[in-house]
C-alpha positions in Angstrom: -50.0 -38.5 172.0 -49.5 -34.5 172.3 -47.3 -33.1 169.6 -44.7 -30.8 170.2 -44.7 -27.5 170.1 -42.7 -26.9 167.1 -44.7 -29.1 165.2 -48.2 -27.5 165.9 -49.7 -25.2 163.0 -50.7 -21.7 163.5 -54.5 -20.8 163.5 -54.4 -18.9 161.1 -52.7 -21.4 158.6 -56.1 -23.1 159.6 -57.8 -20.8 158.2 -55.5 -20.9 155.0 -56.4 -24.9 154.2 -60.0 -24.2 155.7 -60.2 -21.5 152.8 -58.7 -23.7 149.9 -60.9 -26.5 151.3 -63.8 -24.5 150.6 -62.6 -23.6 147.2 -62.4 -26.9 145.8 -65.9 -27.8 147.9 -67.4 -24.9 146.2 -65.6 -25.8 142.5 -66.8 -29.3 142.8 -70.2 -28.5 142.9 -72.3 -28.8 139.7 -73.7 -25.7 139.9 -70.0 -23.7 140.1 -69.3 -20.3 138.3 -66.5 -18.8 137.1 -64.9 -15.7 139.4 -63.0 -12.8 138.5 -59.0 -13.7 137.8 -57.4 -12.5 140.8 -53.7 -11.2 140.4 -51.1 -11.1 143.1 -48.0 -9.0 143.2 -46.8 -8.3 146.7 -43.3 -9.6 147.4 -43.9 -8.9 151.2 -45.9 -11.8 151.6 -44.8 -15.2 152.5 -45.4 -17.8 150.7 -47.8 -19.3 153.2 -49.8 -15.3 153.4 -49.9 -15.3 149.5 -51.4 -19.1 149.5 -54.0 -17.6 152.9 -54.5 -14.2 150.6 -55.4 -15.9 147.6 -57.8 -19.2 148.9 -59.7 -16.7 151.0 -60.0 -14.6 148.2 -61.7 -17.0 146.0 -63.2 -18.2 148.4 -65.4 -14.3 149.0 -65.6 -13.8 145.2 -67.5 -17.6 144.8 -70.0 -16.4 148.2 -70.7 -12.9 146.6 -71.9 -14.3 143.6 -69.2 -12.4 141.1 -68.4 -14.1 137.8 -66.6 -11.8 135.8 -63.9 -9.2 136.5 -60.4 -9.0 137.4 -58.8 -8.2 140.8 -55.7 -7.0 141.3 -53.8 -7.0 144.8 -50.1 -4.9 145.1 -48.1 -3.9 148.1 -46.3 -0.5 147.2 -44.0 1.0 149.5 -45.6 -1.0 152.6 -49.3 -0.2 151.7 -51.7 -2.5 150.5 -54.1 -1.6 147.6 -56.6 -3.7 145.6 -58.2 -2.5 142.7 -61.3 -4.1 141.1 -62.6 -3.8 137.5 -65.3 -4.8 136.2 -66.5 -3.0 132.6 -66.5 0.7 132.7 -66.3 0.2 136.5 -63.2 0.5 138.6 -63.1 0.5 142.6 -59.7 1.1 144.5 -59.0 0.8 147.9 -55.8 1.1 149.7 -54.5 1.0 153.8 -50.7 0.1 155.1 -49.6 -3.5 156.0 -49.4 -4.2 159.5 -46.5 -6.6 161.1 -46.2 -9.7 158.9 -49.0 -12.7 160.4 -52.7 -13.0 160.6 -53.1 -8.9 161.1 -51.8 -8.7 157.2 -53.8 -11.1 155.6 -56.8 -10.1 157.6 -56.0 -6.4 156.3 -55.7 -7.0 152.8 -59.2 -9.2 152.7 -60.7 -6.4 154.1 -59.9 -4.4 151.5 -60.5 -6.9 149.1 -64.3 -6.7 150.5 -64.5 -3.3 150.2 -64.0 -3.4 146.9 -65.8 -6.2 145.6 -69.9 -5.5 146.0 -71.9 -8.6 146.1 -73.8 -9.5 142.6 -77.7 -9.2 142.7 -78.9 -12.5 142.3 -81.2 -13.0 138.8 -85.0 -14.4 140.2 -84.9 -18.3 140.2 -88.5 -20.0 139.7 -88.9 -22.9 141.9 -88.8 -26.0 140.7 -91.3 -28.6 141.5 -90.5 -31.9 143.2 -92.2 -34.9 143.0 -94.9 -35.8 145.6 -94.7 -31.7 146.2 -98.0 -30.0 147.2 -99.3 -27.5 144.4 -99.3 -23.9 144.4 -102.0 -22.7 145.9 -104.6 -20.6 143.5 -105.1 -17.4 143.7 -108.4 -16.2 145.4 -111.3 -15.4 143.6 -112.2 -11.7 142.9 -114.6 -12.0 145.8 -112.5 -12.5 148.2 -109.6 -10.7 147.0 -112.1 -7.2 147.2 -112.3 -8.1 150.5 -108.9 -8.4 151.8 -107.2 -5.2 152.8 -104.9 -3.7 150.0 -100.9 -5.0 151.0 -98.9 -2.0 152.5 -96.2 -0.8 150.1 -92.5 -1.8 151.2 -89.5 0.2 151.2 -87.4 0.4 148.4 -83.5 -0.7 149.8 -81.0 1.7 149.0 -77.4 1.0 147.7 -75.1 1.3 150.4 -72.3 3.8 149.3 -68.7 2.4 149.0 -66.1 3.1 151.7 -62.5 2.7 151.1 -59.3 2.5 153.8 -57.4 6.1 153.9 -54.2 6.5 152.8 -51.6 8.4 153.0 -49.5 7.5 149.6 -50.7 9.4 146.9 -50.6 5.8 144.5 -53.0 4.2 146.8 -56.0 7.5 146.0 -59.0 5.8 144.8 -60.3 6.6 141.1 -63.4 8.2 140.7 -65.9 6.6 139.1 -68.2 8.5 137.0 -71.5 8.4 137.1 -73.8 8.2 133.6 -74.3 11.6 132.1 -78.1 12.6 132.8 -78.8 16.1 131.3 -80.1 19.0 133.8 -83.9 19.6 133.7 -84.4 23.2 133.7 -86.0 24.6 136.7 -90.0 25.5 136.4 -90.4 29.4 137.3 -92.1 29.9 140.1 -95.6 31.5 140.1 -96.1 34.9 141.5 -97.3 34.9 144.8 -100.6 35.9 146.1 -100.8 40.0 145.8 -97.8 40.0 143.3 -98.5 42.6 140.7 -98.2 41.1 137.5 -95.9 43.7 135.0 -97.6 45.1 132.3 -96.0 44.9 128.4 -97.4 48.0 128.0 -96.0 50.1 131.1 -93.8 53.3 130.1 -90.1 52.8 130.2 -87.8 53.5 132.4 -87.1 56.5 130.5 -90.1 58.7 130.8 -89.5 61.8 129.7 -88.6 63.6 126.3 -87.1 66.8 125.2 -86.9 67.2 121.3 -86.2 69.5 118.6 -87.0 70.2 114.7 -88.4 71.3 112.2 -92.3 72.0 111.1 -93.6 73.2 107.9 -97.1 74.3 107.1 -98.9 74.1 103.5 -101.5 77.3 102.6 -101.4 77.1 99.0 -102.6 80.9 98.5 -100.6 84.0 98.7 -97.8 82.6 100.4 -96.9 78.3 99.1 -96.4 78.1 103.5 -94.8 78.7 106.2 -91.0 76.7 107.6 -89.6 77.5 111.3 -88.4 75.0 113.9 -90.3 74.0 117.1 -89.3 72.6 120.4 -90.4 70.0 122.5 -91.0 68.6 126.1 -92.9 65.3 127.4 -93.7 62.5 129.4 -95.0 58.6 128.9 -98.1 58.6 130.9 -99.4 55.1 132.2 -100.1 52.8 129.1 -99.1 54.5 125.4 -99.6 57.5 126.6 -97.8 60.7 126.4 -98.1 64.3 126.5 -96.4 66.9 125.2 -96.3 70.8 125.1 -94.4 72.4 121.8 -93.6 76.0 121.1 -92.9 77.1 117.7 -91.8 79.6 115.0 -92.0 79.8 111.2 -91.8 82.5 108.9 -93.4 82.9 105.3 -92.2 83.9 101.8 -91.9 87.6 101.5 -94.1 89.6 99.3 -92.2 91.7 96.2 -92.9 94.9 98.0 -91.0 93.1 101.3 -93.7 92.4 103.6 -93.7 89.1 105.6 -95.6 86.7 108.0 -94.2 85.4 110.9 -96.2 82.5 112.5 -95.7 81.8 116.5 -97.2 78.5 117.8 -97.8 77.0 121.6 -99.8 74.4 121.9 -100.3 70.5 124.0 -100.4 67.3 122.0 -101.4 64.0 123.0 -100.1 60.4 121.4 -101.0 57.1 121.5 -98.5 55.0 120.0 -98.9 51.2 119.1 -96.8 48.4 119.2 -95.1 49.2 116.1 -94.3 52.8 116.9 -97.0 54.1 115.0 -98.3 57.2 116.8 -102.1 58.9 116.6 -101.3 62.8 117.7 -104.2 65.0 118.6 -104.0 68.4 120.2 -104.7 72.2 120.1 -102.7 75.4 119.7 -102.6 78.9 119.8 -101.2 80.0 116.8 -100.6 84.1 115.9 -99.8 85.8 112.7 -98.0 88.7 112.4 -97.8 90.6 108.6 -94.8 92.8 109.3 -93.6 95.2 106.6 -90.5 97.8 106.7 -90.1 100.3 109.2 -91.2 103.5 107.3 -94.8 101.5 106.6 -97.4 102.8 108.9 -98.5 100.7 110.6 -95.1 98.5 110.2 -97.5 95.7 111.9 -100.5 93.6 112.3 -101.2 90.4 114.4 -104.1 87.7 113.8 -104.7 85.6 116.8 -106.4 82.2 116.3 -106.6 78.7 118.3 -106.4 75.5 116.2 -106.6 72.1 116.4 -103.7 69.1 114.9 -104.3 65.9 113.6 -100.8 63.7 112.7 -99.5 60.4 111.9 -96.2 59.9 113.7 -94.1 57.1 113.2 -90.8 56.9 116.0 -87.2 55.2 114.8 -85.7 53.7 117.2 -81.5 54.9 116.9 -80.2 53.7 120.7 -80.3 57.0 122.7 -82.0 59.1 120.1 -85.6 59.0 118.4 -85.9 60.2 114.8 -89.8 61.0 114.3 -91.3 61.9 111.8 -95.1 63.2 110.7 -97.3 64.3 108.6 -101.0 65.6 109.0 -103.5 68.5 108.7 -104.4 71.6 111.1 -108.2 72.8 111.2 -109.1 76.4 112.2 -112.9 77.4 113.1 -112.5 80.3 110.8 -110.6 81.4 107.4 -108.1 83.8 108.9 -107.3 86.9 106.4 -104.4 89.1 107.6 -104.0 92.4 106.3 -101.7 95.5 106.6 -103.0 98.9 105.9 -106.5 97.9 104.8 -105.0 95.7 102.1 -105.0 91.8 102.2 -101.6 90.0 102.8 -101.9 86.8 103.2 -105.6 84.5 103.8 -105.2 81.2 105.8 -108.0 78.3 104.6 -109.3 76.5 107.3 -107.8 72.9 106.5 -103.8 73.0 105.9 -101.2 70.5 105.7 -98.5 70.2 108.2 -95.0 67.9 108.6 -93.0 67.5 111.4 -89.3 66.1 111.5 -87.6 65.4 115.0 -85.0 64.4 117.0 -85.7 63.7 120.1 -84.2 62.4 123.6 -85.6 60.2 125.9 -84.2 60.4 129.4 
């Protein structure tokens, strides 16, 4: 006998009891597990969708292997959206409900598999059956040196989740965030092949130097010295290096019957300063003294011309812009130099006196 047609069931109410039958297959078995609670909320499905929704459900959590969790299904505003959780981890996906029948249902377990990734199954050993064959041993080293090495096999990767657009701004998934691995800083690279390699040592980018101050020079006989200014000009050679050319002027005590030495002074210096600003100065200069007495004297004048050599200690502060330096050392002559005015003596240079330098100079 053919039943009518009002009495035939739709297929996919079929499906429905075919899901729950499964269910309870699954359930009865003794080696069940528990699934994630599932949690519906939708008022726009019928009571027979709901009962489809749910057994199917179950039904893909038991297959995937998922014990723990909770899933949560909700129809806002005519969209679907299931949200999984499971520990830290949350997974949301969302799409809108088609016309009510097999198209909804088969929607929202699409999204419900999107969601929910399968569980890795935990490595079972086999168990051995009675009457089974053993194992088989493993070869001896013999003949395992001669079989060829196995090739290495691909490691699987994770397939990335994909979720159903959306339009509602409810339905957006939630990121999930990723454990917090700290950067590893980025080697340098090495130079490449012809790269010069910079010196430490190399002259700044400031080169030259112009500087100004004061000199004083010790003679300990008729006059206690001499105390003028001198000037300055130079450049950082390659390395510590640097050369300079100075120009100076001093002038001596005056005698009780007013006669006085002026001393003029050009010359080139060389220093070589350490890493500490601690600076060797060698050079030479021409240096000329000049015993000049009043007006009415006759001669009023008379000039000594020598060329001497410098030894110092310089020691170069640092203040931003500026250098302060300052020196002391000796000057040698080749010869005692005597000046005199109108046969008589003035003023007798030894060969070894002291000197100190004070300056201010500008590097540019």
């Amino acid at each position: 006998m053919i039943a009518s047609r009002s009495n035939q069931v739709p297929m996919w109410k079929n499906a429905r009891l075919g899901g729950q039958i499964l269910v309870l297959a699954l359930a009865g078995t003794p080696d069940a597990r528990a699934t994630p609670r599932v949690v519906i909320e939708c008022s726009a499905l019928s009571e027979d969708e709901r009962a489809s929704v749910e057994a199917r459900t179950h039904a893909d959590l038991l297959v995937k292997g998922l014990e723990d969790g909770e899933l949560h299904l909700t129809c806002p505003g005519g969209t679907g959206q299931v949200k999984f959780r499971s520990g830290a981890s949350e997974r949301v996906a969302a799409a809108p409900l088609p016309s009510p029948g097999r198209a909804r249902v088969d929607a929202l377990l699409a999204l419900v598999d999107a969601v929910t990734p399968a569980a890795t199954p935990s490595p079972v050993e086999p168990k051995s059956q009675p009457g089974s064959q053993p194992q088989s041993q493993p070869a001896p080293e013999s003949e395992r040196a001669l079989q060829p090495a196995p090739e290495p096999q691909p490691v699987p990767q994770a397939a990335p989740l994909t979720a159903v657009a959306s339009d509602s701004p409810s339905a957006w998934p939630v990121p999930v965030r990723a454990p917090f691995s700290a950067p590893v800083p980025a080697r340098p690279a090495p130079p490449a092949a012809g790269t010069p390699v910079p010196d430490p040592r190399a002259p700044t980018a400031r080169p030259w130097h112009v500087g100004a101050g004061g000199e004083a020079e010790l003679w300990a006989t008729e006059a206690p010295g001499a105390l003028g200014l001198r000037l300055r000009g130079g450049r950082t050679l390659a390395g510590p290096i640097a050369l300079g050319l100075v120009l100076g002027s001093a002038l001596a005590a005056s005698e009780p019957d007013q006669v006085s030495v002026r001393v003029w002074r050009a010359g080139v210096e060389a220093a070589a300063c350490a890493d500490v600003a601690l600076c060797i100065v060698l050079g030479t200069q021409l240096n000329r003294l000049s015993a000049e007495a009043p007006a009415d004297w006759s001669p009023a004048s008379h000039a000594k011309t020598t060329v001497g050599g410098t030894l110092r200690l310089d020691y170069v502060i640092d203040l931003g812009r500026l250098q302060l330096v300052p020196g002391a050392g000796v000057l040698v002559y080749p010869a005692r130099r005597i000046v005199t005015l109108n046969g008589e003596r003035v003023l007798s240079v030894p060969r070894l006196t002291g000197s100190g330098v004070l300056e201010l100079r500008l590097p540019f």
